[in-house]
C-alpha positions as a printed Julia matrix, in Angstrom:
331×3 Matrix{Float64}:
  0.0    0.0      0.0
  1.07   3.7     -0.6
  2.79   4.95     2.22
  1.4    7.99     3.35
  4.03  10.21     1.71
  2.67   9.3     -1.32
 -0.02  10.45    -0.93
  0.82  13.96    -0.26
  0.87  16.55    -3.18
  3.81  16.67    -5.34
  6.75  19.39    -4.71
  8.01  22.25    -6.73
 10.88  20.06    -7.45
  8.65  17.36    -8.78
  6.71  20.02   -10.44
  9.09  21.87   -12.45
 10.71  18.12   -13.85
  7.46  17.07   -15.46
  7.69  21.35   -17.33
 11.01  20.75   -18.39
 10.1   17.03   -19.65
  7.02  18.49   -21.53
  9.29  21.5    -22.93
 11.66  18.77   -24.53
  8.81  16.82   -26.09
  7.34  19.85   -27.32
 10.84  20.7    -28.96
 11.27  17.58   -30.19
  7.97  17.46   -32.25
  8.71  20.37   -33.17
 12.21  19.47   -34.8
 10.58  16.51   -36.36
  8.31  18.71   -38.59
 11.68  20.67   -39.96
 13.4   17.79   -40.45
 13.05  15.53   -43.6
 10.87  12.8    -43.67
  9.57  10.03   -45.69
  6.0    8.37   -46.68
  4.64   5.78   -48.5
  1.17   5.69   -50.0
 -0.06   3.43   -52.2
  3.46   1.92   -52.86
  4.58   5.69   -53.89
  7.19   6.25   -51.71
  8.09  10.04   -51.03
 10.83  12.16   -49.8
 10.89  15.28   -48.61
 13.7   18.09   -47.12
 13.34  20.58   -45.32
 13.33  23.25   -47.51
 10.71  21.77   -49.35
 11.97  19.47   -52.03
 10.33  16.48   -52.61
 11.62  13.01   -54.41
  8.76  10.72   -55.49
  9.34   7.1    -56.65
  6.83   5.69   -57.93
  6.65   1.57   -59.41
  3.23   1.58   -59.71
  3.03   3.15   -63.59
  3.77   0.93   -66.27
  6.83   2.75   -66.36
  8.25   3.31   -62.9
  9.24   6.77   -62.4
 10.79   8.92   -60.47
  9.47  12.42   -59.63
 11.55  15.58   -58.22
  9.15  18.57   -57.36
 10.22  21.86   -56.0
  9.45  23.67   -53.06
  6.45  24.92   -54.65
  4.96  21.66   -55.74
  6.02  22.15   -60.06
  7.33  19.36   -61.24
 11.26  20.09   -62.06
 12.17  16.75   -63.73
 11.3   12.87   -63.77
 13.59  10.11   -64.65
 11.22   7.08   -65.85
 12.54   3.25   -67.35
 10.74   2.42   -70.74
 10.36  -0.64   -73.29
 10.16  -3.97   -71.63
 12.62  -7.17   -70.91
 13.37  -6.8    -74.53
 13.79  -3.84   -75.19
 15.17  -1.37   -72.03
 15.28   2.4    -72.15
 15.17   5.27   -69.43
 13.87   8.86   -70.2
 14.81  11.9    -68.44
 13.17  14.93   -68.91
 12.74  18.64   -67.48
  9.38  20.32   -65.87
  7.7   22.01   -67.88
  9.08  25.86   -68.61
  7.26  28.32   -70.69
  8.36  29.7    -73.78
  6.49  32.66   -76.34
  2.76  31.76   -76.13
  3.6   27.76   -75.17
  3.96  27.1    -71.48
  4.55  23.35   -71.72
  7.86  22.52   -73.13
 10.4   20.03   -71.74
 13.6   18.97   -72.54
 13.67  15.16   -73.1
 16.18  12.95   -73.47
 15.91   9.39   -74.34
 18.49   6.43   -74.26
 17.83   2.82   -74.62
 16.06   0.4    -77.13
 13.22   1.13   -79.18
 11.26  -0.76   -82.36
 13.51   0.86   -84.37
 16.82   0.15   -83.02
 19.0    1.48   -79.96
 19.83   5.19   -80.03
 20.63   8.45   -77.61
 18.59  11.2    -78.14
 18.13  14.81   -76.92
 15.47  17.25   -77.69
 12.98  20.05   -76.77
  9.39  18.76   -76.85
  5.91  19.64   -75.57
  4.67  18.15   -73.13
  0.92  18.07   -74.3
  2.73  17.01   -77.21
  5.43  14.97   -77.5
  5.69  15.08   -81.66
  6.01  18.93   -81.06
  9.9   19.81   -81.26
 11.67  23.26   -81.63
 15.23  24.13   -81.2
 18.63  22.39   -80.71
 18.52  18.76   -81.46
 21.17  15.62   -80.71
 20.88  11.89   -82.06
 23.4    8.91   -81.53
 22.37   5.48   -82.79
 25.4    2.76   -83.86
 25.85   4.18   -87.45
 25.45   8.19   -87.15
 25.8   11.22   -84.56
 23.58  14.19   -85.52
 23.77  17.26   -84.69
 21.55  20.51   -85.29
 18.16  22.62   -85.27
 14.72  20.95   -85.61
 11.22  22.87   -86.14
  7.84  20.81   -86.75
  5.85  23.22   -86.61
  7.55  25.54   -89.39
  8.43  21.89   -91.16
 12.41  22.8    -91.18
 15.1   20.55   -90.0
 18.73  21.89   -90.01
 21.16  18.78   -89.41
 24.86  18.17   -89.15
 25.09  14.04   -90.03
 28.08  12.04   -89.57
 28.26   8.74   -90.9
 30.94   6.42   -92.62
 33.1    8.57   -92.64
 31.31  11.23   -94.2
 29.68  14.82   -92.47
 26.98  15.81   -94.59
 25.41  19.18   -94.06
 21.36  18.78   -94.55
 20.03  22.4    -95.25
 22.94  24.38   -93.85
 25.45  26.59   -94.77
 28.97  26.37   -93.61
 30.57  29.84   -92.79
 34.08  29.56   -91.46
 35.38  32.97   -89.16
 39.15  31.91   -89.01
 41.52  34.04   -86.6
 44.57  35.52   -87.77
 47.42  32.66   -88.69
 49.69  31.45   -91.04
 47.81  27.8    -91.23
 44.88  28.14   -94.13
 41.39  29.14   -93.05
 40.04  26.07   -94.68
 42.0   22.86   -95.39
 41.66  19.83   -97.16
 43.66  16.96   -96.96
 43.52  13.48   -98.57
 45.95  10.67   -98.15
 47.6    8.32  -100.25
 45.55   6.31  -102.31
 42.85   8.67  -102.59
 41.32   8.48  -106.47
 38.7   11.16  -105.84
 38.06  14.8   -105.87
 39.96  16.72  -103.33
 37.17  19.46  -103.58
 34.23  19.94  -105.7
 30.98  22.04  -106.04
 27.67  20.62  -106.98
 24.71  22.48  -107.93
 21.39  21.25  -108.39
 22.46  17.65  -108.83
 25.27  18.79  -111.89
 28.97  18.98  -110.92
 30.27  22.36  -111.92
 33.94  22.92  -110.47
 36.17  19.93  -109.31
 39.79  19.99  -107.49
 41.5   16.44  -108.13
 44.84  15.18  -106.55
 47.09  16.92  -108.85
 45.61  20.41  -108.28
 43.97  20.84  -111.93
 40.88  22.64  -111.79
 37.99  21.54  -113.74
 35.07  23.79  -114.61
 31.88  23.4   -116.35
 31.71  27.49  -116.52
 33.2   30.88  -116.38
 36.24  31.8   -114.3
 36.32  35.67  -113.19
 39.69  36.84  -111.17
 41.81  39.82  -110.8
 44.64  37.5   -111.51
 45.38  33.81  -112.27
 48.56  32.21  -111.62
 48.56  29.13  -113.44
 51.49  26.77  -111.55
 52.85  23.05  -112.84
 49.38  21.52  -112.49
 46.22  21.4   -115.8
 43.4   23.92  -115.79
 40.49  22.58  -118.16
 37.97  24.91  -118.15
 34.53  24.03  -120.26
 33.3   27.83  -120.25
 34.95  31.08  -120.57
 37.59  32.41  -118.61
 37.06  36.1   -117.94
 39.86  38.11  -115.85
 40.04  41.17  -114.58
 43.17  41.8   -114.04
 46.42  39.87  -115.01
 46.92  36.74  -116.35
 50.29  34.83  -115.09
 51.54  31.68  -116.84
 54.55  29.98  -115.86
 54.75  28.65  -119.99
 54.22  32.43  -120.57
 57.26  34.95  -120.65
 57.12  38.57  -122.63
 59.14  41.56  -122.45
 61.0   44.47  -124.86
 64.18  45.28  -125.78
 65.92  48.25  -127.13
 67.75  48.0   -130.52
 70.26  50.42  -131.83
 71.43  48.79  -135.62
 74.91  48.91  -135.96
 74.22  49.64  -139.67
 71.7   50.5   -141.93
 69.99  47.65  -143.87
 72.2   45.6   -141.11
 70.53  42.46  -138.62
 70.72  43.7   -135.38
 70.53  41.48  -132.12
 69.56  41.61  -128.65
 69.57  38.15  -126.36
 67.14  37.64  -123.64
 68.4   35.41  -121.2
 67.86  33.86  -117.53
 63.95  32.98  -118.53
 62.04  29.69  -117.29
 59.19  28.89  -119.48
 57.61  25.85  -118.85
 56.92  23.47  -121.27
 58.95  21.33  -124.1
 58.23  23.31  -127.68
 58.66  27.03  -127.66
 57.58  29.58  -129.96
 58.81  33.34  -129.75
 57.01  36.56  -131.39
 58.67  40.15  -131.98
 57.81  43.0   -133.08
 58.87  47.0   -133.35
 57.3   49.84  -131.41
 56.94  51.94  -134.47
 54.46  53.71  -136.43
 56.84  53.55  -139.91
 56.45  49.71  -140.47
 57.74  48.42  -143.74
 59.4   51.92  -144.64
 61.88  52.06  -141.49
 61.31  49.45  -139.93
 62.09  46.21  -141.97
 61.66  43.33  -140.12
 61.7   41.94  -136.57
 62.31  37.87  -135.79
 63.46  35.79  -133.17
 66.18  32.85  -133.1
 67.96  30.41  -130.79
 64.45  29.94  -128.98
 64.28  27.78  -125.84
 63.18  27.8   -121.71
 65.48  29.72  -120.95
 65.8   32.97  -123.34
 65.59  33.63  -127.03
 67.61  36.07  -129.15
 65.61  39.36  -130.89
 66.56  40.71  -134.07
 65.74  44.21  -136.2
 66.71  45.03  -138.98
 66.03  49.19  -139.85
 66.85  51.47  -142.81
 68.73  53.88  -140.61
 70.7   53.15  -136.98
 67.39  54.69  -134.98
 67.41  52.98  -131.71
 63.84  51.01  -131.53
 62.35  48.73  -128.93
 61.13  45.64  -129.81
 58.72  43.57  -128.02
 58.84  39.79  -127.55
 56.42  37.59  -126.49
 57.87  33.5   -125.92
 55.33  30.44  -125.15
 56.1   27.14  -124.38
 53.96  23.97  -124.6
């Protein structure tokens, strides 16, 4: 039986232990609610921080996904499997963001196994809409990377395609900015064995320019320049060449000379030397700067002809100095 102590009332000691044990609880509940915590309904297990964020698994779809939902309750992202035993996949996506007059698009991307084949795939898609893309676009699969700008609803698709060994520009334009530097701006290099174009322009299915291996340009029009500089290699040309400036031609040498005959009625020479005319044949033309041809002037040839110089001759009724202009072209 209670002794009789017990039965008196308690003390402030006793008092003041059960308000300190009640403060603690009271902090401790309170602690609880700030801290993170976790719930499960209806197999949907959720997690949730402090400040708000929540991650929801959920394996209860027929794809299992996974939810992560900001402090506000929007959806910022999901990361969901896809296909079946056969076929696996796993999509992972944005929240929807807004965007002009649509508020519902999400960047998706996609890797795994589909009907038509394995692939990796980035885009920007609606989310009411999934066939709805705009804007920058990314696609691996085992026989291509591609890389560029896609637009269903103006029907345009700008792509950079790589495959066997070949990057093939689908409705683009290529516009190279190079910095200041002694390497080209644009290079092309083939290796040995190479039997094809180095370079070549097609337009509307018709070749019209080609570049081969040994540097010969091929054309199937006109060629307009300030100046040409024609080196070791062939130039065929099907069209008209049409310069506005200078032509240079390595198989091409002119020049003058002055003349004084050291006799009336007399052959007079001049020899041109230290040329380098390309070619095997050569063939030289003179003739006088003079406006009394055939009177004065008698005659102008050209002998000893070869690469490397030719000699000019005049022959004049009187010993007038004259220059004589010479033209030698080798082939």
């Amino acid at each position: 039986m209670p002794s009789p102590a017990d039965q008196l009332p308690s003390g402030p000691s006793s008092l003041a232990q059960k308000v300190a044990r009640l403060e603690r609880q009271v902090n401790e509940l309170r602690a609880s609610k700030r801290a993170a915590h976790t719930t499960v309904t209806d197999g949907k297990v959720t997690f949730s921080s402090p400040a708000g964020w929540q991650i929801i698994i959920d394996p209860t779809s027929d794809q299992p996904v996974i939810y992560f939902n900001d402090p506000g309750g929007s959806l910022a992202g999901a990361i969901n499997a896809t296909g079946d035993p056969t076929r696996k996949g796993i999509d992972v996506s944005s929240g929807p963001f807004s965007d002009g007059n649509i508020d519902d698009w999400r960047w998706v991307s996609f890797a795994g196994q589909t009907d038509f084949g394995d692939s990796y795939n980035i885009t920007r898609a609606r989310d009411s809409d999934p066939s709805v893309n705009q804007g920058g676009w990314f696609f691996l699969d085992a026989d291509t990377a591609q890389l560029g700008l896609t637009d269903t609803i103006a029907g345009t698709d700008e792509i950079l395609q790589i495959q066997s060994g070949t990057a093939l520009f689908d409705k683009l334009r290529a516009y190279v900015n190079a910095p200041a530097s002694s390497n080209p701006g644009l290079l092309v290099n083939t290796v040995t064995g190479h039997t094809g174009y180095i370079y070549g322009g097609i337009y509307n299915g018709n070749t019209v320019y080609t570049v081969d291996t040994a540097g010969n340009l091929a054309t199937a029009g006109q060629v307009y320049a300030q100046t040409i500089n024609i080196g070791s290699g062939a130039s065929a040309i099907g069209g008209d060449l049409t310069i506005g400036g200078s032509l240079n031609a390595r198989n091409i040498a002119y020049g003058s000379v002055s003349i004084t005959p050291s006799a009336a009625n007399t052959p007079t020479n001049v020899t041109v030397g230290g040329l380098n005319v390309a070619g095997s044949t050569f063939r030289a033309f003179t003739g006088a700067n003079s406006s009394v041809p055939g009177t004065s002037i008698l005659g102008t040839s050209a002998s000893t002809v070869s690469s490397t110089g030719l000699t000019v001759w005049l022959t004049r009724a009187n010993t007038t100095a004259t220059t004589v202009w010479w033209m030698l072209i080798g082939e």
